[in-house]
C-alpha positions as CSV (number, residue, x, y, z in Angstrom):
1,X,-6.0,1.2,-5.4
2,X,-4.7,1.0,-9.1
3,X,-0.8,1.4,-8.6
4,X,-0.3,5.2,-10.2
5,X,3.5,4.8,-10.8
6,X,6.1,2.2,-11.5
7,X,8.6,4.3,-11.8
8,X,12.2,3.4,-10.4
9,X,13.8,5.0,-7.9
10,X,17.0,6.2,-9.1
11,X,18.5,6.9,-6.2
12,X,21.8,6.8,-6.8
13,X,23.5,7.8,-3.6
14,X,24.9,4.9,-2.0
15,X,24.0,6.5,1.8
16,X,25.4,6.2,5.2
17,X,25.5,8.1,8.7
18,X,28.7,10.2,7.7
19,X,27.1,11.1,4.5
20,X,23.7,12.6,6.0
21,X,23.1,16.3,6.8
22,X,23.4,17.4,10.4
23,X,19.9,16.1,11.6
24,X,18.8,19.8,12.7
25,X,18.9,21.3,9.8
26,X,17.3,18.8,7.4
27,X,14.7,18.3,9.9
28,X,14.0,22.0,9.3
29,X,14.2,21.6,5.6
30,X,12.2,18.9,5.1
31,X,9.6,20.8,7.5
32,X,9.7,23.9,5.1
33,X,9.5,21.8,2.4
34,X,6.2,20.2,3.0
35,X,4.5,23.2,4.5
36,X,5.2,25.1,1.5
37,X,3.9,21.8,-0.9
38,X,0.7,21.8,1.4
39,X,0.1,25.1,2.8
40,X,1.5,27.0,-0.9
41,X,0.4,24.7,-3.4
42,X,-1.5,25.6,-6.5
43,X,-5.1,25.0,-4.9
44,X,-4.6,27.9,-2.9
45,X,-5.8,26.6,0.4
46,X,-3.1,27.8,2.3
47,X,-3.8,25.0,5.1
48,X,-7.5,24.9,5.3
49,X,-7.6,22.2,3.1
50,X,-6.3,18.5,3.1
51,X,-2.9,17.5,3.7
52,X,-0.1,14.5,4.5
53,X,1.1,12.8,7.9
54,X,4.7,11.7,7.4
55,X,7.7,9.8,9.7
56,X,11.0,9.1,8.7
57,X,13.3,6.5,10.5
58,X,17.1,6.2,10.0
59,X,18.8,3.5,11.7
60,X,16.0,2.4,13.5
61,X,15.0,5.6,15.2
62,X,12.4,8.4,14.4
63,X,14.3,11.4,13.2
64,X,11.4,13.6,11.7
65,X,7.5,13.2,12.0
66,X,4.7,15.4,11.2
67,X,1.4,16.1,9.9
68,X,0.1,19.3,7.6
69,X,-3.5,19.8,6.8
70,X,-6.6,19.0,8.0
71,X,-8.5,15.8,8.7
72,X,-11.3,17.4,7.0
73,X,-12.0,20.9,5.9
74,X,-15.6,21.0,7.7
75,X,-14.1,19.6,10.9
76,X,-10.8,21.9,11.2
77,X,-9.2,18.8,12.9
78,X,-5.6,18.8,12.0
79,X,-3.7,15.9,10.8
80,X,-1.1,14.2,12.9
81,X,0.6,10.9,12.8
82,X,-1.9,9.3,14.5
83,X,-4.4,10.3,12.1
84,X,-5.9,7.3,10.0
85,X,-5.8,6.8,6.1
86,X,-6.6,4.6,4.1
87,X,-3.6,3.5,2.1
88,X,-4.6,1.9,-0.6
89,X,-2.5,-0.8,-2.1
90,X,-0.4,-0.8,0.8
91,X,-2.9,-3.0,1.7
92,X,-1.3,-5.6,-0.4
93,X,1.8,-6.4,1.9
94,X,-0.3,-7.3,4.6
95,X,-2.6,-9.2,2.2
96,X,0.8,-11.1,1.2
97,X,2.2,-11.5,4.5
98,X,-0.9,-13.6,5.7
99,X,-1.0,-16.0,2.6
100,X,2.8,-16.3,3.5
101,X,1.8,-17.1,7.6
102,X,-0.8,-19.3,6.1
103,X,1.6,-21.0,4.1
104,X,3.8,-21.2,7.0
105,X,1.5,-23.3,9.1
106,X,0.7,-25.6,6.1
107,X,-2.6,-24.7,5.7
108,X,-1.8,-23.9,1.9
109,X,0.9,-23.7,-0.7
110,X,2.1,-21.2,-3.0
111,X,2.0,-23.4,-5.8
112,X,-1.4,-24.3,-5.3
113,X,-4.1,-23.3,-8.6
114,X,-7.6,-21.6,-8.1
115,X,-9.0,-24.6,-8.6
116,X,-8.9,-25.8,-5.2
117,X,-10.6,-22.8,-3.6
118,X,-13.0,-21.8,-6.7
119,X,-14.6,-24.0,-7.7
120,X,-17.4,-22.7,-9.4
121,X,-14.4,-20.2,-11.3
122,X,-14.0,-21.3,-15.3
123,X,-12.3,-24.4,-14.8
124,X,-10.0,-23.1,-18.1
125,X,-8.2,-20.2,-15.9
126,X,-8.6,-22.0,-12.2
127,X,-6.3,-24.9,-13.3
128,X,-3.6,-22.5,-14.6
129,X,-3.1,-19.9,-11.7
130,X,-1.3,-20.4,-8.4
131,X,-1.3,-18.2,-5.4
132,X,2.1,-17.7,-6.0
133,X,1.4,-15.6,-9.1
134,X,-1.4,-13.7,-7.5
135,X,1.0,-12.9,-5.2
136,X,3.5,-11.5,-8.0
137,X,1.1,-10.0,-10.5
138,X,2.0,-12.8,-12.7
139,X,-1.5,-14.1,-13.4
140,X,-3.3,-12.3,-16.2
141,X,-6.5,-12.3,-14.3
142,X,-9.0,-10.4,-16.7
143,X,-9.5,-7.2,-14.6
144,X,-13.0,-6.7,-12.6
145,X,-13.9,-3.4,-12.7
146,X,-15.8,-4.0,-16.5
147,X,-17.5,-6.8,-15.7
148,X,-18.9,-6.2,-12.1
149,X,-22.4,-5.2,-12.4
150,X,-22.6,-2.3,-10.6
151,X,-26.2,-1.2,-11.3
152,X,-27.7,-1.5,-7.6
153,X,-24.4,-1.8,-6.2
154,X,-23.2,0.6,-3.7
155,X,-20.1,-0.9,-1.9
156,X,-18.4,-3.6,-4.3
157,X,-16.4,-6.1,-1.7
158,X,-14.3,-8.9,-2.9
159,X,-17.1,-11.8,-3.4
160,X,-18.6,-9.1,-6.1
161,X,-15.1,-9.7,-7.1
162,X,-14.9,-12.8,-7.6
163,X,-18.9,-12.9,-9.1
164,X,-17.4,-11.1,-11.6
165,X,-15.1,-13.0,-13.1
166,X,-16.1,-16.5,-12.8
167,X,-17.0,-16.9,-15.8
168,X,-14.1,-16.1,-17.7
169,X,-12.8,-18.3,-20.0
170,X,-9.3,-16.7,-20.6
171,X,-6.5,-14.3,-18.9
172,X,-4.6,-11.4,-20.8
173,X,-1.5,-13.6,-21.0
174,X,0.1,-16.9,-20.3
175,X,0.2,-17.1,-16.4
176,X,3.6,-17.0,-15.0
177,X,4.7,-14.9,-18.4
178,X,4.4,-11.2,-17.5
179,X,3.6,-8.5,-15.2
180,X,0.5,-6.7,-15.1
181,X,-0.6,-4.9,-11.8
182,X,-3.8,-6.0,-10.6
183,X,-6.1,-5.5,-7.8
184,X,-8.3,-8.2,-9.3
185,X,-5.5,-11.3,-7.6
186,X,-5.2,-9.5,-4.8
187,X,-9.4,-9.4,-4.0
188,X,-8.9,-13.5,-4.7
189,X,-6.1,-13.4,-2.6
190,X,-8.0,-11.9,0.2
191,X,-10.9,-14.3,-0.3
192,X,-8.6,-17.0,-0.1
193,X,-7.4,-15.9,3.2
194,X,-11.2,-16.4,4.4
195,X,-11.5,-19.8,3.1
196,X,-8.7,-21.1,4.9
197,X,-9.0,-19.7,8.1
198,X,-12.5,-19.6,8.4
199,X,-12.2,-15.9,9.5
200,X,-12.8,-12.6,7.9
201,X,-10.2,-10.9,6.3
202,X,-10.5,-8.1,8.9
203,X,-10.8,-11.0,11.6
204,X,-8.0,-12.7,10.1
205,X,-5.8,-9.6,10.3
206,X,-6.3,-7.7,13.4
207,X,-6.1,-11.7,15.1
208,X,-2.9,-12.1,13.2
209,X,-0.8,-9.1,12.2
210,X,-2.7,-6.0,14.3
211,X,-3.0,-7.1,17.4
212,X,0.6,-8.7,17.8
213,X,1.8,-5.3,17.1
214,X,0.0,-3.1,18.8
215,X,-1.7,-1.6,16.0
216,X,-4.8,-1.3,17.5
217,X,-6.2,1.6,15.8
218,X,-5.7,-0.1,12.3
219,X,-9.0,-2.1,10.6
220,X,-10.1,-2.9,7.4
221,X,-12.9,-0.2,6.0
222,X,-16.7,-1.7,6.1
223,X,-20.2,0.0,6.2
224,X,-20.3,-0.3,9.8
225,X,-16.8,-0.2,11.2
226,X,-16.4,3.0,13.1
227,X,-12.7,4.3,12.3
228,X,-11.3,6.7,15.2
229,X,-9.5,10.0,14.2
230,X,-10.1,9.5,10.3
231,X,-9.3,11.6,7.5
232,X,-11.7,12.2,4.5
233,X,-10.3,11.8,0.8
234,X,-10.4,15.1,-1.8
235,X,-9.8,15.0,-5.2
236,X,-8.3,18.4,-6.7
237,X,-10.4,19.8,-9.5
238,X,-8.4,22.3,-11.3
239,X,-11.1,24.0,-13.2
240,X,-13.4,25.0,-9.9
241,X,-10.1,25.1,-8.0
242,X,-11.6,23.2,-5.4
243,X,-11.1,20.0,-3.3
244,X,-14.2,17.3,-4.0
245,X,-14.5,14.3,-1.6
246,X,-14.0,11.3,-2.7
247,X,-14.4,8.3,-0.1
248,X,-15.9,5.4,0.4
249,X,-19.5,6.7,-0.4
250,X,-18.2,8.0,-3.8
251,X,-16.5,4.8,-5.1
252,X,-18.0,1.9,-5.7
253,X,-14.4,0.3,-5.8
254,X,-13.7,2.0,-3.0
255,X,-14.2,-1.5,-0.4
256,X,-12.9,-4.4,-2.2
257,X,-11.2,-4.9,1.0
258,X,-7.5,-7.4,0.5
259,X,-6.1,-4.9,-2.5
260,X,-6.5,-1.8,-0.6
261,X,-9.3,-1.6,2.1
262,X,-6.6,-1.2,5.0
263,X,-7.1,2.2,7.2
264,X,-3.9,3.0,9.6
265,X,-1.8,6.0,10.7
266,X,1.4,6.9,10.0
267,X,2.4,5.5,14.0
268,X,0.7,2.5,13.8
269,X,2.8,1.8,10.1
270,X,6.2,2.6,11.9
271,X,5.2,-0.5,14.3
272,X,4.6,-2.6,11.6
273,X,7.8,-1.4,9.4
274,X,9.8,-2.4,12.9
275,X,8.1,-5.9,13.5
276,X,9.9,-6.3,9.6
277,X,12.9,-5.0,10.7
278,X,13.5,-6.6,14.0
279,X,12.2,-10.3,13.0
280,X,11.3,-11.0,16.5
281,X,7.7,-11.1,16.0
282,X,7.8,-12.9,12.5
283,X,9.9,-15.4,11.3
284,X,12.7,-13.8,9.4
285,X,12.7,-16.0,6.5
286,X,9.0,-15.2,5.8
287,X,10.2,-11.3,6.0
288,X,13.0,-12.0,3.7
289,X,10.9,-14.1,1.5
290,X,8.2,-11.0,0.7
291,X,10.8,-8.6,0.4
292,X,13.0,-10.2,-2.1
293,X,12.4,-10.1,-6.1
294,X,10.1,-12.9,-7.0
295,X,9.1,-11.8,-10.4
296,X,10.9,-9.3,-12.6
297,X,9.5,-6.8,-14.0
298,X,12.4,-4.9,-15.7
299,X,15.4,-7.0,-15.8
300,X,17.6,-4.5,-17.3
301,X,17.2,-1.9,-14.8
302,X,16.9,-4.9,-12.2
303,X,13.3,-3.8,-11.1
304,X,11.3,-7.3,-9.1
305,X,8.2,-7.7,-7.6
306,X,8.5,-9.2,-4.1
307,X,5.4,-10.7,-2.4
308,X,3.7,-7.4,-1.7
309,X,6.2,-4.7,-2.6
310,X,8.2,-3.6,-5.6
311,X,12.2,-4.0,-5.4
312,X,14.8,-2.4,-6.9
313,X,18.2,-3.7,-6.8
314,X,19.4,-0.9,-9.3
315,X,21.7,0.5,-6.9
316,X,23.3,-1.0,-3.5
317,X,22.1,-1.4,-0.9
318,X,18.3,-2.6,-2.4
319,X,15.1,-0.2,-2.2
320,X,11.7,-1.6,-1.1
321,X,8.9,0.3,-1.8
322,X,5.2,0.8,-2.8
323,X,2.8,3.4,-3.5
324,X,-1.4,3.8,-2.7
325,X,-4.2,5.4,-4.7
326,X,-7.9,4.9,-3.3
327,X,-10.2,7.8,-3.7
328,X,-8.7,10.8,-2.9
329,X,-6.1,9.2,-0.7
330,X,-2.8,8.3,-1.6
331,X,0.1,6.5,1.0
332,X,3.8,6.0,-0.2
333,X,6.0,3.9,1.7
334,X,10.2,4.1,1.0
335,X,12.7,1.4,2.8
336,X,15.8,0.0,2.9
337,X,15.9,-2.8,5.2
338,X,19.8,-3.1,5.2
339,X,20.1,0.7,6.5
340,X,16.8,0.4,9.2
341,X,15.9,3.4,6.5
342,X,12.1,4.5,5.9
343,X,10.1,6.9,4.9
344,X,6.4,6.6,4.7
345,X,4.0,9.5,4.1
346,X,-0.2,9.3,4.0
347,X,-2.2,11.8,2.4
348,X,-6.2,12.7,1.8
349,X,-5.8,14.7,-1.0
350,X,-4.8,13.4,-4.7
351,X,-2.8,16.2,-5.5
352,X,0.7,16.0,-4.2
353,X,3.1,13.5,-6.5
354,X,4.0,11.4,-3.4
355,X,7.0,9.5,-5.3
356,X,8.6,13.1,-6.1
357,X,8.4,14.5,-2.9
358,X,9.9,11.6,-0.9
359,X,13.4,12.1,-3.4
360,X,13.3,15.7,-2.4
361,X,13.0,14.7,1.3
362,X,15.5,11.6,0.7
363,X,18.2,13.9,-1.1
364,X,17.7,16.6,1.8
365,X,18.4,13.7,4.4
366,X,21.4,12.3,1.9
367,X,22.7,15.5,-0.4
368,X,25.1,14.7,-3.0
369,X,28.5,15.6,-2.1
């Protein structure tokens, strides 16, 4: 779930329909392109190994998906795009979007501290926090992972979470003052989202995000919820040459569920990327609201943290994006709203440098000229 790059997207094509290549033929690049990344990679598995689902959209309509790889290697069930991943802190948007619905319906406000859902948190840190910079990665939360005591502790979830830290009598930084990633606000977050509606967080999604969209093969991981057509995570070790798993049953962190415990496919994440899009479904100001920069993280190169994404208004129009790490699994997803543009790829294997592989794909789409 820990973010693995900030890096900017310096894209710096300024793309429309007259500058794309004929759809044909990067539809067939983009195909040889990721069967040579999975299938003729350096672990040598030349496809009997892990791989990537992948859709791209372009003004709204599916121009190129796939999957390459298998589910599992023991199963020899290949991947598709209606194979489910778990995608790691893409999580976090939907974790955002319900505190924002919540919001919405008055049932909570942005600028409200810890303190009033904590209460047994160090009064110190509760009284200086607010949702709103949970939300942005503004908090200076100490991290978790340290100080959760993991000794007979299989599945960590977010009240283990929040055990650990409640005694805590300072933050890395003044609150509101900088950005630091952390899954550690977004676990409160998600506990937060309980309180208030007096549902699970899975409850509280699949009632209020999942369901209105038809994603109905999307859940939150627990011990005991049964997840149709899933992939296993692998972690490449270059020294055996070999893919290790590495799931849910081989890290403890692995379930903490609002920073990255969301499993979904690649065709249940297109319905959700049009429900933004469309507005007809959401309100539109609440869409706006999570994808616009709320806290900046590099002013100069005019990189912003929205409510759930990262945003880079670098170059016109503006990029909205986030990556996922959990296990072996990694999930990238690449927007721009004003162009109905996305590309969103999932994969079970650690591997493949997600971020690089969607520029290749975008500049194959969008070639300099």
């Amino acid at each position: 779930m820990i973010l693995r790059s900030n890096t900017v997207f310096l894209l710096l094509l300024i793309f429309t329909t007259s500058a794309a290549q004929n759809p044909r033929t990067a539809k067939e690049k983009v195909d040889s392109l990721l069967v040579k990344t999975v299938y003729d990679g350096t672990s040598g598995y030349k496809g009997t190994g892990p791989g990537l689902s992948i859709a791209v959209m372009q003004e709204g309509k599916l121009i190129f998906s796939n999957g390459y790889g298998l589910a599992a290697p023991h199963t020899k069930r290949n991947l598709d795009i209606n194979t489910n991943f778990n995608i790691g802190s893409l999580t976090k948007q939907f974790t955002a979007f319900s505190i924002l619905q919540l919001a919405e319906n008055k049932k909570l406000s942005l600028d409200d501290h810890l303190s009033k859902f904590f209460p047994g948190l160090n009064e110190k840190v509760a009284e200086m926090i607010t949702i709103k910079e949970l939300l942005t990665h503004s908090s200076g939360l100490i991290d978790h992972y340290e100080l959760t005591d993991t000794k007979n502790l299989k599945h960590a979830h977010i009240r283990d979470v929040l055990n650990a830290i409640e005694n805590t009598d300072s933050t890395y930084f003044v609150p509101g003052s900088q950005f630091r990633y952390s899954n550690t606000g977004y676990c409160l977050l998600s506990l937060i989202i309980e309180k208030v509606s007096g549902m699970s967080f899975a409850q509280y999604l699949k009632k209020n995000i999942f369901m209105p969209l038809g994603m109905n093969k999307t859940t939150v991981w627990n011990e005991k919820e049964k997840i149709e057509h899933k992939a296993s995570g692998y972690e490449f070790d270059s020294v055996t040459n070999e893919f290790k798993k590495s799931d849910a049953e081989e890290n403890i962190f692995f379930s903490t569920e609002g920073d990255g415990g969301i499993y979904t496919s690649v065709n249940d994440y297109l319905k959700w990327f049009a429900a933004l899009q469309s507005g007809k479904i959401f309100p539109k100001e609440m869409i706006q609201l999570a994808r616009s920069p709320q806290f900046p993280i590099d002013k100069e190169n005019r990189l912003s943290y929205g409510y759930g994404w990262f945003i880079d208004e670098s170059s016109a129009p503006v990029q909205v994006y986030h990556s996922g790490s959990n296990g072996g699994f990694r999930a990238y997803s690449f927007s721009i709203p004003e162009e109905n543009f996305l590309i969103v790829m999932f994969s079970n294997r650690d591997d493949i440098d997600l971020e690089k592989l969607i520029k290749k794909i975008y500049t194959i789409i969008f070639p300099r000229h």
